[in-house]
C-alpha positions in Angstrom: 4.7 22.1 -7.9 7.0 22.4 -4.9 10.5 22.6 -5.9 12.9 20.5 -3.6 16.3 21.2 -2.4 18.0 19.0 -4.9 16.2 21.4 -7.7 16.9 24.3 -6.0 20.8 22.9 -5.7 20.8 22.6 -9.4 19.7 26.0 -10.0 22.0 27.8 -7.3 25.2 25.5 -9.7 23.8 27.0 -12.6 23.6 30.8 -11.1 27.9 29.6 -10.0 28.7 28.5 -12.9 27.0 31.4 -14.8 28.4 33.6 -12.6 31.9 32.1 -13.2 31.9 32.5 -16.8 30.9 36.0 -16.7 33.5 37.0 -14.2 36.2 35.4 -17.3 34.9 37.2 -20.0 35.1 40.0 -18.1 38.7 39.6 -17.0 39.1 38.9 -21.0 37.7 42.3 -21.6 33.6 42.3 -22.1 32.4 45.3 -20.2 30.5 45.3 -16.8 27.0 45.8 -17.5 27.3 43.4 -20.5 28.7 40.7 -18.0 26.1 41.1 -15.7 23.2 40.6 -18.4 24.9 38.0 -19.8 24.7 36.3 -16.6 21.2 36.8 -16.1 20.3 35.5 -19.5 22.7 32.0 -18.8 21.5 31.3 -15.1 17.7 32.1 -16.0 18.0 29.6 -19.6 19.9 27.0 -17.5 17.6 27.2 -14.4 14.9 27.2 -16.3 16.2 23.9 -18.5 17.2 22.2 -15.2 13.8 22.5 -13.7 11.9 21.8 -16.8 13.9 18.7 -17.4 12.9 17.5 -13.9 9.2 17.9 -14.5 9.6 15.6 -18.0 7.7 11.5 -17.0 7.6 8.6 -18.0 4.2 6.6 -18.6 3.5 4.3 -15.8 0.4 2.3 -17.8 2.1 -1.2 -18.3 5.0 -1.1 -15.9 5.8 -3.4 -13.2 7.8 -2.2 -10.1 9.1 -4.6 -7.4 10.0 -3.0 -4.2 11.6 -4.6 -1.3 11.2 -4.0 2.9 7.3 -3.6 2.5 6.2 -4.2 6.0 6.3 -1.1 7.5 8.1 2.4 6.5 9.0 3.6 3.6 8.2 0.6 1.5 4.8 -0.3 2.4 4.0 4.0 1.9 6.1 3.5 -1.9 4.3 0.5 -2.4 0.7 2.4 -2.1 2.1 5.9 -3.6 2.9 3.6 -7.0 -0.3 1.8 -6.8 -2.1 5.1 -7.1 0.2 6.6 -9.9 -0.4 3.2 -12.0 2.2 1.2 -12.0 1.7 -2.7 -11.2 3.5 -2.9 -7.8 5.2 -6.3 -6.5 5.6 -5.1 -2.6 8.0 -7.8 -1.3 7.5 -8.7 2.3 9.3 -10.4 4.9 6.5 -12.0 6.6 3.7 -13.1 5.3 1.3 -11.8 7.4 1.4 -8.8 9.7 -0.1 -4.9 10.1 1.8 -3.8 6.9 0.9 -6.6 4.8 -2.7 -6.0 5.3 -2.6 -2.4 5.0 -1.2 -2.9 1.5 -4.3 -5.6 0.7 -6.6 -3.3 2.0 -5.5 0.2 0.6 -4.2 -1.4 -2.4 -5.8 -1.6 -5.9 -5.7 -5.0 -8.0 -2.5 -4.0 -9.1 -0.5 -4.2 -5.9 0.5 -7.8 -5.5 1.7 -8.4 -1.7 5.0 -10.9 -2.4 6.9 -13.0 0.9 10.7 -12.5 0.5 13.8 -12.3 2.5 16.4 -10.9 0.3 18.9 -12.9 2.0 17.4 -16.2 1.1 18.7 -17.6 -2.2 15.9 -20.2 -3.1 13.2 -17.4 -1.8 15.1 -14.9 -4.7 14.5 -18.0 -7.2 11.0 -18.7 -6.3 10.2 -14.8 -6.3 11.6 -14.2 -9.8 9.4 -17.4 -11.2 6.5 -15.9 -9.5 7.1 -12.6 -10.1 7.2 -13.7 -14.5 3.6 -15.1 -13.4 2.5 -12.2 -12.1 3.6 -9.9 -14.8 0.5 -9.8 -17.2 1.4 -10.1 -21.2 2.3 -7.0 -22.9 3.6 -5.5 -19.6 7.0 -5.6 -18.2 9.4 -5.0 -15.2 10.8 -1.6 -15.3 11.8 -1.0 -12.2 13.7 -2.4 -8.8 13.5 -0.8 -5.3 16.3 -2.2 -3.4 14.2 -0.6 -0.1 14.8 -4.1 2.4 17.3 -2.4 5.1 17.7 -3.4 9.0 20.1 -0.7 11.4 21.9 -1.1 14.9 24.3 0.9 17.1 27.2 0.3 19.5 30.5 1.3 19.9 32.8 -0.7 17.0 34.2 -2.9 20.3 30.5 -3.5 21.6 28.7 -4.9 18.4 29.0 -8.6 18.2 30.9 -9.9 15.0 27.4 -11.6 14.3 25.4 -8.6 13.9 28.1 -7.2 11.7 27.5 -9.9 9.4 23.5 -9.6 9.6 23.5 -6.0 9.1 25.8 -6.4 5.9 24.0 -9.2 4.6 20.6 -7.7 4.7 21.7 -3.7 3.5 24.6 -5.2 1.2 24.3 -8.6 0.0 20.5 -8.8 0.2 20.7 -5.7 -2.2 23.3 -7.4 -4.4 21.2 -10.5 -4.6 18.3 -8.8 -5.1 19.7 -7.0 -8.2 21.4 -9.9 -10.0 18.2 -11.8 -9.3 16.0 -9.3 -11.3 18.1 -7.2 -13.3 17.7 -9.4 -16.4 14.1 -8.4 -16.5 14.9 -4.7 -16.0 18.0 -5.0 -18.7 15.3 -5.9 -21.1 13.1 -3.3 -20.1 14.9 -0.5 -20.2 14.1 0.1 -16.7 15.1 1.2 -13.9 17.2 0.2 -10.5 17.0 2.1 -6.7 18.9 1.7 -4.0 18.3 3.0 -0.5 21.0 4.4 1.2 21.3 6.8 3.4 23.0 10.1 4.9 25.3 7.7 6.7 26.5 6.3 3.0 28.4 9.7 2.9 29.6 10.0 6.6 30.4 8.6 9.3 29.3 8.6 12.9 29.5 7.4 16.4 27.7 4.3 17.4 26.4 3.4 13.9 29.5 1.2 12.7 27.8 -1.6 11.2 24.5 0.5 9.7 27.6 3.2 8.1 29.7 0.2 6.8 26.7 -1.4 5.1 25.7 2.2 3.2 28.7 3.4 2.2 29.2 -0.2 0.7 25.5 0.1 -1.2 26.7 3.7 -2.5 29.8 1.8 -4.0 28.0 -0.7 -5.5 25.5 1.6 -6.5 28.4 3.6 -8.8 29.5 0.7 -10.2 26.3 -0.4 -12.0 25.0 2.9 -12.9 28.1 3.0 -14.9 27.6 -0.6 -16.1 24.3 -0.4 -17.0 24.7 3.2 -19.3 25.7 0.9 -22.2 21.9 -1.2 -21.2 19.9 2.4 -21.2 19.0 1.1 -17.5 18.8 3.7 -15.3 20.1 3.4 -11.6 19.9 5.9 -8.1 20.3 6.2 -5.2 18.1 7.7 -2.3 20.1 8.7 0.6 17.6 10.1 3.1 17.9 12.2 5.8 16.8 11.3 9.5 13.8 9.2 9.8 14.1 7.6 12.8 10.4 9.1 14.0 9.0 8.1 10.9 10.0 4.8 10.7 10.6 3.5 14.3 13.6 2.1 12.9 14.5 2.5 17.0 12.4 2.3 19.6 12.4 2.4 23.3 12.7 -1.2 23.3 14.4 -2.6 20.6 17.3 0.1 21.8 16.9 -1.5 25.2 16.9 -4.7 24.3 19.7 -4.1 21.8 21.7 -2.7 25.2 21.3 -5.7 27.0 22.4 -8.3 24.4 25.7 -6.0 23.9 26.6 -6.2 27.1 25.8 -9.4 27.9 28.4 -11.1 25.5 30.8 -8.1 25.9 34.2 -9.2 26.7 35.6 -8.7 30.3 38.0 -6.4 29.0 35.9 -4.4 27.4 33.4 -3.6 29.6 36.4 -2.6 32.5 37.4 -0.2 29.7 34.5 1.7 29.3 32.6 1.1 32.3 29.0 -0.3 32.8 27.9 3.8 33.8 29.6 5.1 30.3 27.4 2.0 28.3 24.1 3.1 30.2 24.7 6.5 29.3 25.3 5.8 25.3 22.2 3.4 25.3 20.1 6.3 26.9 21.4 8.4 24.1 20.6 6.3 21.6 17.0 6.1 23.5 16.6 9.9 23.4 17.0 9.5 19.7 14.0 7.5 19.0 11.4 10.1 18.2 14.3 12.4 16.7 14.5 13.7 12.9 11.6 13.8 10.4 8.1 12.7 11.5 6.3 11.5 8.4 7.9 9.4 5.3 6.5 11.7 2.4 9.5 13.4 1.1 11.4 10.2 0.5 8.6 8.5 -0.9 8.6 11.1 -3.5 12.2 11.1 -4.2 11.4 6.6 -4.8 8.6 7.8 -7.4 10.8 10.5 -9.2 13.6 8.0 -9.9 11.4 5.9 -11.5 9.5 8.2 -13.2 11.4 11.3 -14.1 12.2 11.2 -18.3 15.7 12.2 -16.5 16.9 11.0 -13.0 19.3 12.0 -10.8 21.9 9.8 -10.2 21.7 10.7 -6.4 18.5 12.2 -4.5 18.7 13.7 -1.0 15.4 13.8 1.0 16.6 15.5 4.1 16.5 18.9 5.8 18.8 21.5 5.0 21.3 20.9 8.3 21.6 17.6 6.9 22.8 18.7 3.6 25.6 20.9 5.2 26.4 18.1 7.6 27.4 16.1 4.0 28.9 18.8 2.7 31.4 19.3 5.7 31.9 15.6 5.9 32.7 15.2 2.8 34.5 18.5 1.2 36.5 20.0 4.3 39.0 18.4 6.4 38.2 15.6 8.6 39.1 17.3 11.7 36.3 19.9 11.1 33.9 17.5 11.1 35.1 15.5 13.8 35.0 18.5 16.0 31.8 20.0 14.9 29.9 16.5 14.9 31.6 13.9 17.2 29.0 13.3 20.0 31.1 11.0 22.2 32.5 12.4 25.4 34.4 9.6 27.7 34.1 11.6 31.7 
């Protein structure tokens, strides 16, 4: 089994902690070598509890997953990955039709039911729960929710049109709320399980990614909110903030960046563009171009952090699929003063 950073974080707090104690009891007296096997003894039990706790399931034979944004990424991957592990998988679809729809029909057991939604449509939410009750065989029942549906853009806070503010909220945010309210009934009753996407930009912010950071630090607040609700239900609910995908995704491409560029500009106030110059926006849209085959290449690690919250005995409240630079990023964004961040991360230069 291949432990992951989050496993190998919770070991390293047991080894501090341990460590901690042992340095009190022996400023309270206990002798050295006594301290030191004491230590050894509490960081190997707790380790040891911590990763054997991780390794605990849950049965997947009779349980129904519904997972959002399966057209391409990492939903339509999830939606397979649960197929094979045997849960009944409702992959929810924008479109009806297209290359990721088919790849789940073809690679796809019995089991996996493809499912048109757009989380944003009310009466689509209402016709998806009745069919969704339909497609839900007797004796089995919805256990778990993959808030996954998720759309991103960039530009300068100034340069983003207030439109695509609100469509970036209501897709990331509201679709997620809507989606949850719409289904969590089901998953009450069940005892089940809720996951939300996030992302490394629900914990920090950055240049050029205003609306996509609003959206996921807003579904890591709503997140809190009903994992602490739903406690009293026995529903569990996560959150998977991964890493950078971009290369594994195509979230961005060459030409949705470009054509991204152009609409910006062209409904940019006069004012605005004087300000910061049509050579300064060329140069942040070729950034934002040189990005596109940046981070991660393949969508594995975050698929298996999806299957662990909804099949680990014990889930984490948060799971982190990243790389290791990542995690320090987080940790200096969100543990040391802003200005060290600012200075060690801030990529915008204005010549």
């Amino acid at each position: 089994m291949v432990v992951t950073l989050d496993e190998a974080g919770d070991v390293l707090l047991c080894g501090g902690v341990s460590a901690a104690l042992c340095s009190l009891l022996h400023l309270l007296g206990l002798s050295c070598s006594t301290c030191w096997l004491l230590f050894t003894t509490v960081w190997l039990l707790t380790g040891v509890t911590c990763f054997l706790l991780s390794t605990l399931k849950v049965c997947c034979e009779g349980k129904v997953v519904l997972v959002t944004g399966c057209d391409s990424g990492f939903g339509n991957t999830l939606a397979l990955h649960l197929d094979k592990l045997g849960f009944r998988v409702i992959a929810c679809c924008l479109g009806k039709e297209g290359e990721g729809v088919q790849r789940l029909r073809d690679e796809g057991s019995p089991r996996l039911h493809p499912l048109q939604l757009d989380v944003t449509s009310q009466d689509q939410l209402k016709t998806a729960v009745i069919n969704v009750k339909k497609l839900i065989p007797e004796g089995e029942e919805l256990w778990g929710l993959v808030n996954n549906a998720g759309i991103s853009t960039f530009g300068e806070v100034e340069w983003v049109p207030d439109a695509t503010y609100r469509k970036v909220l209501e897709v990331n945010l509201l679709g997620t709320v809507a989606a949850t309210k719409t289904f969590l009934p089901l998953i009450r009753r069940a005892k089940g399980r809720v996951v939300n996407v996030a992302s490394m930009y629900g914990r920090m912010g950055n240049t050029m990614r205003a609306p996509y950071v609003l959206s996921k630090y807003a579904v890591e607040g709503f997140t809190d909110c009903l994992r602490q609700e739903m406690k009293a239900w026995d529903v569990k609910v996560c959150l998977i903030e991964p890493g950078n995908y971009v290369a594994a995704t195509s979230i961005f491409t060459d030409e949705s960046v470009r054509a991204q560029g152009e609409a910006m500009w062209a409904v940019m106030g006069e004012d605005v563009r004087q300000d910061f110059t049509k050579t300064y926006f060329d140069s942040r849209v070729a950034l934002m171009m040189s990005y596109t085959n940046a981070g991660v290449c393949e969508v594995s690690e975050v698929v298996e952090a999806m299957a662990a919250a909804l099949i680990q005995r014990f889930p984490r409240a948060r799971y982190l699929p990243m790389d290791l630079p990542t995690r320090l990023r987080i940790l200096v964004a969100t543990h040391l003063p802003e200005w060290v961040y600012d200075t060690c991360y801030t990529s915008a230069t204005r010549q």
